[in-house]
mmCIF file of the N, C-alpha and C atoms, coordinates in Angstrom:
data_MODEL
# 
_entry.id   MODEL 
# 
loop_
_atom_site.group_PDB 
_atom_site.id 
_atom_site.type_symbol 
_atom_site.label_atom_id 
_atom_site.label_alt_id 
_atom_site.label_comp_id 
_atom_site.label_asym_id 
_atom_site.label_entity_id 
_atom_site.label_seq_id 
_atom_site.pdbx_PDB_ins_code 
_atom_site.Cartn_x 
_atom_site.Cartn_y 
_atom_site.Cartn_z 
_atom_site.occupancy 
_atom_site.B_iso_or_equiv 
_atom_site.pdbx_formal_charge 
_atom_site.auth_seq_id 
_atom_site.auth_comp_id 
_atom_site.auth_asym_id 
_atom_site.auth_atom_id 
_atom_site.pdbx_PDB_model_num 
ATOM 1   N N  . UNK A 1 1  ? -3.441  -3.161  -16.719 1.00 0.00 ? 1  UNK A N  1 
ATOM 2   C CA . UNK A 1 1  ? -3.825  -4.057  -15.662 1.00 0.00 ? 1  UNK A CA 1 
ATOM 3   C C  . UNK A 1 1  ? -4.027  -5.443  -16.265 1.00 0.00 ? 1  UNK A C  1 
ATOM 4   N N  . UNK A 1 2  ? -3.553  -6.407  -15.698 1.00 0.00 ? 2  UNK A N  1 
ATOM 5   C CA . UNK A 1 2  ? -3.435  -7.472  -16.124 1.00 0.00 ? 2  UNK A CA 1 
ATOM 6   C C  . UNK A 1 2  ? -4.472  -8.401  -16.077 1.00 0.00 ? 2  UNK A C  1 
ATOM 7   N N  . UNK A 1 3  ? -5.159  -8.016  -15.010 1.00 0.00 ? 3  UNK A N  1 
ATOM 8   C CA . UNK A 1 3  ? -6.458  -8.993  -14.653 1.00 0.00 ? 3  UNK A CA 1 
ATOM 9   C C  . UNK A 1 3  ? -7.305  -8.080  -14.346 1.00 0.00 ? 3  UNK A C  1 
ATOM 10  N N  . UNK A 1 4  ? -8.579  -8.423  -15.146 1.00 0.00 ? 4  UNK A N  1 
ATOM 11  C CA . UNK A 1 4  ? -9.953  -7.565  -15.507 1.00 0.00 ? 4  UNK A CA 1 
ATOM 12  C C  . UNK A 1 4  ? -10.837 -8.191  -14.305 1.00 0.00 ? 4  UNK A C  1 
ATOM 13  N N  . UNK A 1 5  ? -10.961 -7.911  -13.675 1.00 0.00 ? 5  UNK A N  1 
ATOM 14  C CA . UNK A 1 5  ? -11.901 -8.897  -12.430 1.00 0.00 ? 5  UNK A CA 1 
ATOM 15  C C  . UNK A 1 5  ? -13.212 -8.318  -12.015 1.00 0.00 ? 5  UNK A C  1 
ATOM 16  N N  . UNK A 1 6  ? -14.251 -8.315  -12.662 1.00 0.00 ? 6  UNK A N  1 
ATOM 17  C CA . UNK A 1 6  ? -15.515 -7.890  -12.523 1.00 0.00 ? 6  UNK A CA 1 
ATOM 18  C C  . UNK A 1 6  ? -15.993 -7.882  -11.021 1.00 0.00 ? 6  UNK A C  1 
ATOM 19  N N  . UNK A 1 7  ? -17.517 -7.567  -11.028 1.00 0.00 ? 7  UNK A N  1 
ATOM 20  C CA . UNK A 1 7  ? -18.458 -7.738  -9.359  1.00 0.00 ? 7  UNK A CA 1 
ATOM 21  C C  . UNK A 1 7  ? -18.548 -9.699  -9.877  1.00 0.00 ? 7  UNK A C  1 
ATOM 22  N N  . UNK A 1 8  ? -19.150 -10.023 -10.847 1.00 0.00 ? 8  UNK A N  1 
ATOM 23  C CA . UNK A 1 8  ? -19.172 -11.711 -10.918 1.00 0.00 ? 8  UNK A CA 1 
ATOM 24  C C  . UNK A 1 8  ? -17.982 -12.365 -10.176 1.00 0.00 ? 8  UNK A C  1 
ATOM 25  N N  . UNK A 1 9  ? -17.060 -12.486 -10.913 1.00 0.00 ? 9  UNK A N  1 
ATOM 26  C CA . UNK A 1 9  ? -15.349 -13.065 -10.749 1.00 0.00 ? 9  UNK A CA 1 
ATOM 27  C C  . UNK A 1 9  ? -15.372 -12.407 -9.029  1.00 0.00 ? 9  UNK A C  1 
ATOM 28  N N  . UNK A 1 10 ? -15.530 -11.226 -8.737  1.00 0.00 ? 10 UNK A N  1 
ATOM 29  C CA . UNK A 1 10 ? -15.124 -11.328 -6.776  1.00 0.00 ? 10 UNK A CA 1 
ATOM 30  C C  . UNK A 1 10 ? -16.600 -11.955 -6.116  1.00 0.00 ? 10 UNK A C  1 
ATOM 31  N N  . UNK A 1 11 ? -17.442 -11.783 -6.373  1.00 0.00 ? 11 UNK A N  1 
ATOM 32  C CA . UNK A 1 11 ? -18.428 -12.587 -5.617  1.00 0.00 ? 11 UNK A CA 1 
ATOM 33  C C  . UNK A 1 11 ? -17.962 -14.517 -5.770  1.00 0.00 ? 11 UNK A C  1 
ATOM 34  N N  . UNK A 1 12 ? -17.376 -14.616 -6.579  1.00 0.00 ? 12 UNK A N  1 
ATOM 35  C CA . UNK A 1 12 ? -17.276 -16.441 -6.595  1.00 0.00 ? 12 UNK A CA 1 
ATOM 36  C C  . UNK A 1 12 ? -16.067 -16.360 -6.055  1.00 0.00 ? 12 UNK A C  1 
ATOM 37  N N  . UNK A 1 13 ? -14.997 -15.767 -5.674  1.00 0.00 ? 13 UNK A N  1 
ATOM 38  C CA . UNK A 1 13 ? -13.733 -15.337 -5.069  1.00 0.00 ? 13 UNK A CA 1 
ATOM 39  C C  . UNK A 1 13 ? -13.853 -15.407 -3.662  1.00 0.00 ? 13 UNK A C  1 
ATOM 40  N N  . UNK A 1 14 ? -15.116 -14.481 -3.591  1.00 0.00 ? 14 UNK A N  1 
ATOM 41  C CA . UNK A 1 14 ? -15.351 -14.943 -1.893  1.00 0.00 ? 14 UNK A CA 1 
ATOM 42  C C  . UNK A 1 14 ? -16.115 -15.803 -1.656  1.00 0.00 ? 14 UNK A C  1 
ATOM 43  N N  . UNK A 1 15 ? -16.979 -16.287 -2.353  1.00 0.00 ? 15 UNK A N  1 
ATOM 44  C CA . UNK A 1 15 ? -17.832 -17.568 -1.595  1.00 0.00 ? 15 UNK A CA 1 
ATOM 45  C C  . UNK A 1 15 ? -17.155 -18.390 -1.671  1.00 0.00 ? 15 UNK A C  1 
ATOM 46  N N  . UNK A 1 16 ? -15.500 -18.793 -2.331  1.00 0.00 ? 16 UNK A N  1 
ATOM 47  C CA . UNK A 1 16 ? -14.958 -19.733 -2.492  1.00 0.00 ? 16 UNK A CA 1 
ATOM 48  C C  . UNK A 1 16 ? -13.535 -19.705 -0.973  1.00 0.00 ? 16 UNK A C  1 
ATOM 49  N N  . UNK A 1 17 ? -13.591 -18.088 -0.802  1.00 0.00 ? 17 UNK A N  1 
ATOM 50  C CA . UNK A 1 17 ? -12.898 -18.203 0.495   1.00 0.00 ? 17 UNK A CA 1 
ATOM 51  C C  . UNK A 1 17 ? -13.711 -18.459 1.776   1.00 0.00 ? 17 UNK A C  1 
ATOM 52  N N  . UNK A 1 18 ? -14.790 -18.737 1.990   1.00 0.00 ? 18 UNK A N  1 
ATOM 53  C CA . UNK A 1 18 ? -16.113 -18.355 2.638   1.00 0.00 ? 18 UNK A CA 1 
ATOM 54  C C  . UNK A 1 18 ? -16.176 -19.914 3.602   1.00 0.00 ? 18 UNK A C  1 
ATOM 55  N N  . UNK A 1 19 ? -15.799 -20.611 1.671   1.00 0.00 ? 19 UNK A N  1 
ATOM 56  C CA . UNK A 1 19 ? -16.350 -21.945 1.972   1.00 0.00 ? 19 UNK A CA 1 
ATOM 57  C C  . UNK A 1 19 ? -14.923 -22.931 2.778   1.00 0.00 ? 19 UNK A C  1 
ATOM 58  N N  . UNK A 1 20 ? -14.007 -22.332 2.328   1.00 0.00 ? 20 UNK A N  1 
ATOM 59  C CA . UNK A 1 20 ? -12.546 -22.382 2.844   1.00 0.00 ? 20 UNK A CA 1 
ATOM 60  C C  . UNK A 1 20 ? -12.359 -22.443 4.558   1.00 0.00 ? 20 UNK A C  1 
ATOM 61  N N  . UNK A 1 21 ? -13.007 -20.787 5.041   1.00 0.00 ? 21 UNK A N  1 
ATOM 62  C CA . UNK A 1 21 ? -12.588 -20.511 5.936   1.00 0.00 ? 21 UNK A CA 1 
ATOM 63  C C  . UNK A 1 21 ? -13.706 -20.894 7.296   1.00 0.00 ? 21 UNK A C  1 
ATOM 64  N N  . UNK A 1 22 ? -14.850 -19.885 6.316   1.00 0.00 ? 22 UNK A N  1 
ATOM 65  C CA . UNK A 1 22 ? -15.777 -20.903 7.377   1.00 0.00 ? 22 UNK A CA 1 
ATOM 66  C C  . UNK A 1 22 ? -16.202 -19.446 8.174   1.00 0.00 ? 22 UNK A C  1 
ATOM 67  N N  . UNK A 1 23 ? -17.228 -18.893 8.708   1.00 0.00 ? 23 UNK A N  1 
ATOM 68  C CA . UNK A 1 23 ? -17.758 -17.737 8.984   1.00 0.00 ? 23 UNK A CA 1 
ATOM 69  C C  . UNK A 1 23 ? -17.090 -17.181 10.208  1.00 0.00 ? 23 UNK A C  1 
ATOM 70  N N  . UNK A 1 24 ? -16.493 -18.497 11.009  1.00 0.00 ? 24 UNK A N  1 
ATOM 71  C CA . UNK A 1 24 ? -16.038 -17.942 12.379  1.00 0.00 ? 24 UNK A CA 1 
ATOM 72  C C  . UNK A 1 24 ? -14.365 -16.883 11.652  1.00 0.00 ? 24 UNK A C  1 
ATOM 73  N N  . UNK A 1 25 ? -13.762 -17.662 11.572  1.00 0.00 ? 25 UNK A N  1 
ATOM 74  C CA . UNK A 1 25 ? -12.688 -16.988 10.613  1.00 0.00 ? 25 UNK A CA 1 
ATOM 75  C C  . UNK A 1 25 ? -12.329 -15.630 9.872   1.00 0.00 ? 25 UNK A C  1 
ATOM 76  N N  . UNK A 1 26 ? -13.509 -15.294 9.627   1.00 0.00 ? 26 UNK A N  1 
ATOM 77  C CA . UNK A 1 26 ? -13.383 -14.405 8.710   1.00 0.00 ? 26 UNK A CA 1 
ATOM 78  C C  . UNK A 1 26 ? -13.326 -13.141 8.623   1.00 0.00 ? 26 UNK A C  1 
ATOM 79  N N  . UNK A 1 27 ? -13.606 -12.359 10.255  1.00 0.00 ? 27 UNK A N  1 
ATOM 80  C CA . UNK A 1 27 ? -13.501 -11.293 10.753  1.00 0.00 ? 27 UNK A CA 1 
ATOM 81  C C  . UNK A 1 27 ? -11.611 -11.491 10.761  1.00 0.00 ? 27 UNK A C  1 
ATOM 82  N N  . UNK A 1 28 ? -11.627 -12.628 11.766  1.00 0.00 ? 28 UNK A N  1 
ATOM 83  C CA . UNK A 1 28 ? -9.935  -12.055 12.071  1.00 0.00 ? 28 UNK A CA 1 
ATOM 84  C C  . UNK A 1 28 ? -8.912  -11.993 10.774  1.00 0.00 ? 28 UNK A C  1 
ATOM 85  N N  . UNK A 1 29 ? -9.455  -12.672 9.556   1.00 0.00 ? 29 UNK A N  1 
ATOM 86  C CA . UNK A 1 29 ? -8.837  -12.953 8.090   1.00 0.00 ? 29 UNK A CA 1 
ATOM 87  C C  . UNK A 1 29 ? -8.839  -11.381 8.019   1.00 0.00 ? 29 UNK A C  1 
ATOM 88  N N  . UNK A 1 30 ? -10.035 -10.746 7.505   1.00 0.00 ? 30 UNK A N  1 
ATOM 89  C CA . UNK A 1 30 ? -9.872  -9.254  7.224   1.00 0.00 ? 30 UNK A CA 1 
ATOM 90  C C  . UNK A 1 30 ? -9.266  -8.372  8.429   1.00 0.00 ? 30 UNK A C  1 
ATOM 91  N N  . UNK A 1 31 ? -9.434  -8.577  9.378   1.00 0.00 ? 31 UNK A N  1 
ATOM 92  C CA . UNK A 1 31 ? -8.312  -7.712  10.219  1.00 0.00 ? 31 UNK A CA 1 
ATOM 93  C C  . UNK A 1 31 ? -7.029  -7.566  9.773   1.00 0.00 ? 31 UNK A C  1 
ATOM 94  N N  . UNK A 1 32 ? -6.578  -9.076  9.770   1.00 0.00 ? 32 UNK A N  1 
ATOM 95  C CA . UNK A 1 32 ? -5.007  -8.632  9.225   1.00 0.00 ? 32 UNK A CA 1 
ATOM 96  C C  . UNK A 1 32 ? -4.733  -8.524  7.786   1.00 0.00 ? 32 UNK A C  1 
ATOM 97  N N  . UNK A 1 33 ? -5.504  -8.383  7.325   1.00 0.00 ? 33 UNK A N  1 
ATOM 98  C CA . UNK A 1 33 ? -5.401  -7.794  5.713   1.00 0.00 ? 33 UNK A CA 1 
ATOM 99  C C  . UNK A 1 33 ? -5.442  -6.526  6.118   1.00 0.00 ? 33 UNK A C  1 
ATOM 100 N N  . UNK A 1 34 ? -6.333  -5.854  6.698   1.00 0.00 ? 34 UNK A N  1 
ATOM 101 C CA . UNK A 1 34 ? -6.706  -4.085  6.960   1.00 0.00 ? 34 UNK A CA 1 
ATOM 102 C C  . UNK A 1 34 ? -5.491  -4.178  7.741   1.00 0.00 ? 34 UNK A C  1 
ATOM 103 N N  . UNK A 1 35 ? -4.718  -5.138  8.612   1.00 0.00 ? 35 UNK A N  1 
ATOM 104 C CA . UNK A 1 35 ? -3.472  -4.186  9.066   1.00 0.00 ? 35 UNK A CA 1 
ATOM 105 C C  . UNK A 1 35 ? -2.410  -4.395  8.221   1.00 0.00 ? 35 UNK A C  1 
ATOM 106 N N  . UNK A 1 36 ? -2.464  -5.575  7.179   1.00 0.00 ? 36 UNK A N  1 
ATOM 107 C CA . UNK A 1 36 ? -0.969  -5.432  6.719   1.00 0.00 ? 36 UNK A CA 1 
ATOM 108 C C  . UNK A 1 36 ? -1.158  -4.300  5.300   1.00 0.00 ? 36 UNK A C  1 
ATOM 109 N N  . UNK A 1 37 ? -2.427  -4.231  5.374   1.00 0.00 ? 37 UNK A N  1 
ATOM 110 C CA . UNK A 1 37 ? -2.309  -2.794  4.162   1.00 0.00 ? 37 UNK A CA 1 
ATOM 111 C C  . UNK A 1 37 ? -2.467  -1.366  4.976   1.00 0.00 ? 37 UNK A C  1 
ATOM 112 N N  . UNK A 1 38 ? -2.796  -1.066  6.327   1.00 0.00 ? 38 UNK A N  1 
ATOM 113 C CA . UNK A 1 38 ? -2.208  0.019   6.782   1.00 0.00 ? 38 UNK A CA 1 
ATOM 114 C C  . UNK A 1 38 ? -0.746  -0.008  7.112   1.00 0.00 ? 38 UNK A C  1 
ATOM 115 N N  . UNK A 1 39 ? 0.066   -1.513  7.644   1.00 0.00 ? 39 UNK A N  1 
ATOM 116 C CA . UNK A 1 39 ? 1.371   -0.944  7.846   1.00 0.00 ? 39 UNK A CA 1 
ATOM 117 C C  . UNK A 1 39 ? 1.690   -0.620  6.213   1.00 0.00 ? 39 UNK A C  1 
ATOM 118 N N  . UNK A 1 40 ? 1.567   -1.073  5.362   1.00 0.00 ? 40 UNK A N  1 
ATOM 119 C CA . UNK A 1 40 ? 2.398   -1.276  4.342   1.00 0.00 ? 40 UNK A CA 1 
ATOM 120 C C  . UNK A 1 40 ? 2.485   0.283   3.739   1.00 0.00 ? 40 UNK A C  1 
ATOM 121 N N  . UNK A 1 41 ? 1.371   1.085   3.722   1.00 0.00 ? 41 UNK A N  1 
ATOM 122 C CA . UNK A 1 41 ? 1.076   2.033   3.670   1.00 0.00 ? 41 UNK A CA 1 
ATOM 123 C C  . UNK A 1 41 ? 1.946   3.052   4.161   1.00 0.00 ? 41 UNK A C  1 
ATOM 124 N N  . UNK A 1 42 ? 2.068   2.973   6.033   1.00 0.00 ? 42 UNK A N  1 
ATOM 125 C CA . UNK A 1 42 ? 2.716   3.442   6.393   1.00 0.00 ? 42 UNK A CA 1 
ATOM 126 C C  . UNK A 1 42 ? 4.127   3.593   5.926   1.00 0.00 ? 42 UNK A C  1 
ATOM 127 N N  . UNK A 1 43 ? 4.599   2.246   5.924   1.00 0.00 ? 43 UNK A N  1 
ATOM 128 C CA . UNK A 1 43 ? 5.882   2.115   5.515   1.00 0.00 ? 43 UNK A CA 1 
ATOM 129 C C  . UNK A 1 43 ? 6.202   3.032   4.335   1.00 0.00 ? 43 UNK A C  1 
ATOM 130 N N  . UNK A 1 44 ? 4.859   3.287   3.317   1.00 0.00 ? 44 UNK A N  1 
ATOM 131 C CA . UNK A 1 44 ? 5.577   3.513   1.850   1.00 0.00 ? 44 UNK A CA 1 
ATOM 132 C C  . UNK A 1 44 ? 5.438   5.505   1.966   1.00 0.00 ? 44 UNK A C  1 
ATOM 133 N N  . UNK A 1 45 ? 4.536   5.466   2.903   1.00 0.00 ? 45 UNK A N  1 
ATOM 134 C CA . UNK A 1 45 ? 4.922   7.435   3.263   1.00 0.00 ? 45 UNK A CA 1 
ATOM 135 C C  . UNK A 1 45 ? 5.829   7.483   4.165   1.00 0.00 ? 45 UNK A C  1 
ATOM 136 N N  . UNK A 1 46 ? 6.315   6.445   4.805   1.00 0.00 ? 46 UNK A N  1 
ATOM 137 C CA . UNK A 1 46 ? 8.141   6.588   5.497   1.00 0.00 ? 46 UNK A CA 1 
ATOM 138 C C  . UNK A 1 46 ? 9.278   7.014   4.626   1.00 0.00 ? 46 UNK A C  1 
ATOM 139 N N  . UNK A 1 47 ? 8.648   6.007   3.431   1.00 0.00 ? 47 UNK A N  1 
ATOM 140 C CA . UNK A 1 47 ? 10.062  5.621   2.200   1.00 0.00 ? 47 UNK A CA 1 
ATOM 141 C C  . UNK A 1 47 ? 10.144  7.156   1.477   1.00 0.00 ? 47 UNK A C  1 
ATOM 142 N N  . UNK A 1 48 ? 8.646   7.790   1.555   1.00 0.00 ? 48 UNK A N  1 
ATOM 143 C CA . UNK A 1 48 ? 8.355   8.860   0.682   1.00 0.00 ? 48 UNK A CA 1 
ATOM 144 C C  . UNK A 1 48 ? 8.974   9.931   1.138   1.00 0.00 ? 48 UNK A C  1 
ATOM 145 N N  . UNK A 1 49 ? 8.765   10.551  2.296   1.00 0.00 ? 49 UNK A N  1 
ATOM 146 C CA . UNK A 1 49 ? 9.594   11.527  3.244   1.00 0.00 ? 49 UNK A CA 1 
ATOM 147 C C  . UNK A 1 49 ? 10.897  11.498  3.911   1.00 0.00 ? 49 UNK A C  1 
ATOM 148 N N  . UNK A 1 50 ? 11.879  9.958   3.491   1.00 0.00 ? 50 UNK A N  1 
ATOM 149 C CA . UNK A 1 50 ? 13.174  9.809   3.440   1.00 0.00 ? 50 UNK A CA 1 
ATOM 150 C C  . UNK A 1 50 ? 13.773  10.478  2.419   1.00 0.00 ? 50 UNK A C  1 
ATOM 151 N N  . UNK A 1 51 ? 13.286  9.807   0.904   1.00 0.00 ? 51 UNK A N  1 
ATOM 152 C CA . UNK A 1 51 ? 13.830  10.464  -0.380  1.00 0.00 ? 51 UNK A CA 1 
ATOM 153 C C  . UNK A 1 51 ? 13.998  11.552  -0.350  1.00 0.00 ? 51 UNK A C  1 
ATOM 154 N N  . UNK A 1 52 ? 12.513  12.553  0.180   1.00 0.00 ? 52 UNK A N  1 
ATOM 155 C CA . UNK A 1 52 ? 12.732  13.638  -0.132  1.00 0.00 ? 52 UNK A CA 1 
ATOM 156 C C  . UNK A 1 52 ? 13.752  14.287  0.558   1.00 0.00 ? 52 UNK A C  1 
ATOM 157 N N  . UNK A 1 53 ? 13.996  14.150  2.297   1.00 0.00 ? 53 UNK A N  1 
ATOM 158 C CA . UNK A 1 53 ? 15.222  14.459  2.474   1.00 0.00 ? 53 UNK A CA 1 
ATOM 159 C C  . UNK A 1 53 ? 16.299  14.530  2.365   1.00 0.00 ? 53 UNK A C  1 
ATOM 160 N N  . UNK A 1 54 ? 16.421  13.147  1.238   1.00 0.00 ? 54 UNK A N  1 
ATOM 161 C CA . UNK A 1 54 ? 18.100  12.445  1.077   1.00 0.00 ? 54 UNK A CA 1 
ATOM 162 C C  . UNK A 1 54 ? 18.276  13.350  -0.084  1.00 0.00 ? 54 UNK A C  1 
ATOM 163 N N  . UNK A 1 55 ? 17.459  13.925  -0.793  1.00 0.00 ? 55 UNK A N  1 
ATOM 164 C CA . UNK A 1 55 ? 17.903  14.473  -1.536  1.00 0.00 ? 55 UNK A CA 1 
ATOM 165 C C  . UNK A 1 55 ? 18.533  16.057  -1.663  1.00 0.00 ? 55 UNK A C  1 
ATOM 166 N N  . UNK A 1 56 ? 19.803  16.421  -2.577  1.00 0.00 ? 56 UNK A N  1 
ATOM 167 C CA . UNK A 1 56 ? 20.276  17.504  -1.641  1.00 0.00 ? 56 UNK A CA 1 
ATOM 168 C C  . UNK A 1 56 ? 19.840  18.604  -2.158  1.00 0.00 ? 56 UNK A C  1 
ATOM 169 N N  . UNK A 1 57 ? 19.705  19.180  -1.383  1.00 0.00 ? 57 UNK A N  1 
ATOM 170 C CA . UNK A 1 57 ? 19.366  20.877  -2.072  1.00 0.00 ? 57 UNK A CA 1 
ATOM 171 C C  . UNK A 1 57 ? 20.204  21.451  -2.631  1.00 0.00 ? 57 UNK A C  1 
ATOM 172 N N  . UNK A 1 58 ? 19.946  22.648  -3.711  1.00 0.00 ? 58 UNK A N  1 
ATOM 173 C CA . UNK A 1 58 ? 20.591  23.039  -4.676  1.00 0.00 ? 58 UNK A CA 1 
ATOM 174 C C  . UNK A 1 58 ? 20.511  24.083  -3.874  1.00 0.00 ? 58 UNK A C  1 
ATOM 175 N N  . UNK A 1 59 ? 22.011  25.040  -4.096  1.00 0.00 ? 59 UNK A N  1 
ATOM 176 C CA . UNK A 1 59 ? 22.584  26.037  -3.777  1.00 0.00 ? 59 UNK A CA 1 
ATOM 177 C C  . UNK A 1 59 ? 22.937  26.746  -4.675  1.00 0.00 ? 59 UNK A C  1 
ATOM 178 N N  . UNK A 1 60 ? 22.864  27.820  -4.098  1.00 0.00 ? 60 UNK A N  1 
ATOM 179 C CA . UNK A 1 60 ? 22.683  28.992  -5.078  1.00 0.00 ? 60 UNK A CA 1 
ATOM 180 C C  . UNK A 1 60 ? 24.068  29.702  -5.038  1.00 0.00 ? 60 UNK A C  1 
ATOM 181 N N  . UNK A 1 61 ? 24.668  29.537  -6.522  1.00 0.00 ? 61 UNK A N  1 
ATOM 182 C CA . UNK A 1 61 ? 25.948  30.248  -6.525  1.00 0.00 ? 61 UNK A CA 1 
ATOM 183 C C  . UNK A 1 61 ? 26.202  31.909  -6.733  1.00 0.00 ? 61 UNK A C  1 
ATOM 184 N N  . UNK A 1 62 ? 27.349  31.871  -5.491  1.00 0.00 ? 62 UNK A N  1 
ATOM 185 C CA . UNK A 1 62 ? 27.502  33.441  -5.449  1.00 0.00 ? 62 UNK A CA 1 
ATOM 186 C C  . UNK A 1 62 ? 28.764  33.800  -6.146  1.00 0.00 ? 62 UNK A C  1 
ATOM 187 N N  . UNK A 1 63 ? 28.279  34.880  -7.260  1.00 0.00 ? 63 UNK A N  1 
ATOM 188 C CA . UNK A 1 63 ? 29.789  35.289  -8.170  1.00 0.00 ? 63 UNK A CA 1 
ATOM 189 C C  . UNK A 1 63 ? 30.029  36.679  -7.657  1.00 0.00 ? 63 UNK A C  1 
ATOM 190 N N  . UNK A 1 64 ? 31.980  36.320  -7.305  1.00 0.00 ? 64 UNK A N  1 
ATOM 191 C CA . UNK A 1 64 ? 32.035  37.525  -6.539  1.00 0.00 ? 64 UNK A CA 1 
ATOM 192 C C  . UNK A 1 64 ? 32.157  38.731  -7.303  1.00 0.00 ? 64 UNK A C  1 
ATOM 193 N N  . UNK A 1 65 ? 31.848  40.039  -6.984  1.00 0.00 ? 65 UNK A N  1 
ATOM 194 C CA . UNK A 1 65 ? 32.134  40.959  -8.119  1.00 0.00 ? 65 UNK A CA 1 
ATOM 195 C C  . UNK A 1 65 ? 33.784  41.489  -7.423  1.00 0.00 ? 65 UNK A C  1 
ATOM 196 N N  . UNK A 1 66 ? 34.305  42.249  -9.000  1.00 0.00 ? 66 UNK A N  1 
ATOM 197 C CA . UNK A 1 66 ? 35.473  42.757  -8.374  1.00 0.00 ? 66 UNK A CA 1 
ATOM 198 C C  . UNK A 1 66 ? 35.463  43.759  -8.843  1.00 0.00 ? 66 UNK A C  1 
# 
């Protein structure tokens, strides 16, 4: 992980978006964060249960006897 980001480093993270946005703001800011990380989510157990279909099943070879 590239960036170590403590409880310090996100508390000055948000008082610095706080001071940005301004209190009225800030419900509808996290709404669409909580929805673009449930669609995104969604999307990525879409991508997950495509693969597995696209992929083909192995068949089981029959040797004939003679």
């Amino acid at each position: 992980m590239p960036f170590k980001l403590g409880v310090p480093e996100l508390i000055i993270i948000l008082l610095i978006i706080f001071i940005i946005f301004g209190a009225g703001k800030l419900p509808q800011i996290v709404g669409s964060i909580g929805k673009s990380i449930r669609s995104f989510r969604e999307s990525r157990a879409g991508d997950l249960e495509e693969s597995v279909e696209a992929k083909p099943k192995k068949r089981a070879k029959r040797v004939a006897k003679s």
